[in-house]
C-alpha positions as CSV (number, residue, x, y, z in Angstrom):
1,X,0.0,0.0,0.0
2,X,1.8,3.1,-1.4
3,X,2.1,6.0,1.5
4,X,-0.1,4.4,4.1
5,X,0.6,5.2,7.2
6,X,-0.1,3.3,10.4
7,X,-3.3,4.1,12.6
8,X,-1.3,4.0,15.6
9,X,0.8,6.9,14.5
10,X,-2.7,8.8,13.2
11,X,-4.5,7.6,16.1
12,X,-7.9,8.5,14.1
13,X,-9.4,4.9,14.3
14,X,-8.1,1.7,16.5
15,X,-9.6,-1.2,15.0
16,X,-9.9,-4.1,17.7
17,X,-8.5,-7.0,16.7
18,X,-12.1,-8.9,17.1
19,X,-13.6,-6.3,14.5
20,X,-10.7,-7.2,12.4
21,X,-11.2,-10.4,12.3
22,X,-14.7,-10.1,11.5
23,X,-13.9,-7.8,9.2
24,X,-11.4,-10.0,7.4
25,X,-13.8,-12.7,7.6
26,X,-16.6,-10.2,5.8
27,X,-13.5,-9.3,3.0
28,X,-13.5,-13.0,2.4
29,X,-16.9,-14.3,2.4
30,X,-17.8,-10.5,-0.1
31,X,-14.9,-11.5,-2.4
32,X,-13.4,-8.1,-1.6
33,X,-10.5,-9.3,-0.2
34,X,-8.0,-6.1,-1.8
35,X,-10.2,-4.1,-1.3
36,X,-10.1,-1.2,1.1
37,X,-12.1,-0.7,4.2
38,X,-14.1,2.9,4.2
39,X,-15.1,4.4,7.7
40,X,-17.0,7.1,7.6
41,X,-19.0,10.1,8.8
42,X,-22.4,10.8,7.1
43,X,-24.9,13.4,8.0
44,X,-28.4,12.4,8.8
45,X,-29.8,10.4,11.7
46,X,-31.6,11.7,14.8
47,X,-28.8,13.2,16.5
48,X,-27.3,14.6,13.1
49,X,-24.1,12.4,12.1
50,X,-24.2,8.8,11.4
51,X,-21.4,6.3,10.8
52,X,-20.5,4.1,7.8
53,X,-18.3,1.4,7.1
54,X,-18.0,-0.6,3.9
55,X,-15.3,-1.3,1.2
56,X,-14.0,0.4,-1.4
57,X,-11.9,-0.9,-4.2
58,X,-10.0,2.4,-4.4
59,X,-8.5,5.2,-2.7
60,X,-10.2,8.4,-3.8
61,X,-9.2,12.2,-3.3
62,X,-8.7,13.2,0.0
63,X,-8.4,10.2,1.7
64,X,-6.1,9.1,4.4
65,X,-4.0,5.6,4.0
66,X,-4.4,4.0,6.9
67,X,-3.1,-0.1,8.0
68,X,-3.9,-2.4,10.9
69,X,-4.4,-5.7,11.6
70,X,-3.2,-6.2,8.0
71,X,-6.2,-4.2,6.8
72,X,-5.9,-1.2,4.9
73,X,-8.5,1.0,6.1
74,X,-9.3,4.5,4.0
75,X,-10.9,7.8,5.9
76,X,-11.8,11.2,4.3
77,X,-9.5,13.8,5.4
78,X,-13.0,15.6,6.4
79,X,-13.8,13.2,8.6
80,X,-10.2,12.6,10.6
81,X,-10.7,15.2,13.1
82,X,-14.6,13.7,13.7
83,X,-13.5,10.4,14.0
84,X,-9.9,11.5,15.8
85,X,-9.7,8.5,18.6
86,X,-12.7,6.1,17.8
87,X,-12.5,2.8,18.4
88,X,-14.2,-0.1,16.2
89,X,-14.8,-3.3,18.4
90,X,-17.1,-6.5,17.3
91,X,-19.0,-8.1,20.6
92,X,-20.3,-11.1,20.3
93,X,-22.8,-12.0,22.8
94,X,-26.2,-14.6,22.7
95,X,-28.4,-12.3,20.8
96,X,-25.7,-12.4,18.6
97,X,-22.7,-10.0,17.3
98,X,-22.9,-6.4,15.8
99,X,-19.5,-3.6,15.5
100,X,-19.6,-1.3,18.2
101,X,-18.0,2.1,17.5
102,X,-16.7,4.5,21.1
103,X,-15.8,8.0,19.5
104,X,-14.7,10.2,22.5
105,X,-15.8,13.5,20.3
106,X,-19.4,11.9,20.3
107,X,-21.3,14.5,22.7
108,X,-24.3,12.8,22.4
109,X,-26.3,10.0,20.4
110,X,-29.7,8.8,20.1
111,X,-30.9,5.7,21.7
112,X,-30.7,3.5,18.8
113,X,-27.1,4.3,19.2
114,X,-26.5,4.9,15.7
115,X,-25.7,8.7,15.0
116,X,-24.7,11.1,16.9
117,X,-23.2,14.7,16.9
118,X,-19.8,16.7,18.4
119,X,-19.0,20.1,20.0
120,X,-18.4,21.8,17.1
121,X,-20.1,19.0,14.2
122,X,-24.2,19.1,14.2
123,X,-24.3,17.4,10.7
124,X,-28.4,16.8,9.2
125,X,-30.8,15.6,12.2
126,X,-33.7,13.7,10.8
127,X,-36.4,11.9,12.6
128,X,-35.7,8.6,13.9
């Protein structure tokens, strides 16, 4: 991966190494194994701001190179300083397993637990 540089020196996402293994697994089982992993910030939900993760089969524009755990991970420049210090874990548990995603900016969320907003980013609010 040309230019990436590791998360730990960024420190703008930690991906556990339970979410990376799930997330290798999901590279596998999706054929997207050289593919990138996207994590992103997108406006809309009831607090305003609502994450996404996917993959990507390029780098675009603008994006940080990112590695860890062996997965090269892609983030928007414009969404580093929102996402500065989140962490990306994968509990499994009996009602089964889901990502779980601790961003210390977050200054609130709505009780689905799926968007949120900072101190200074609002993003779109929409009704649950």
């Amino acid at each position: 991966m040309k230019g990436a540089i590791p998360l730990a020196d960024q420190q703008v996402v930690t991906i556990t190494e339970a979410a990376a293994f799930q997330i290798k697994d999901m590279m596998k089982q999706n054929e997207e194994e050289g593919s990138f992993l996207r994590v992103a910030v997108h406006g809309g939900g009831c607090s305003g701001l609502s994450y996404g993760m996917g993959f990507t089969p390029e780098v675009e524009e603008g994006d940080m190179e990112l590695l860890q755990h062996g997965i090269p991970i892609v983030v928007a420049k414009k969404d580093a300083p929102i996402l500065k210090g989140t962490i990306v874990d994968y509990k499994q548990s009996l009602m089964g397993g889901g990502f779980t995603i601790d961003n210390p900016n977050a200054i609130a969320s709505c009780g689905c637990g799926s968007s949120f907003r900072t101190a200074t980013e609002t993003g779109t609010p929409e009704n649950c």
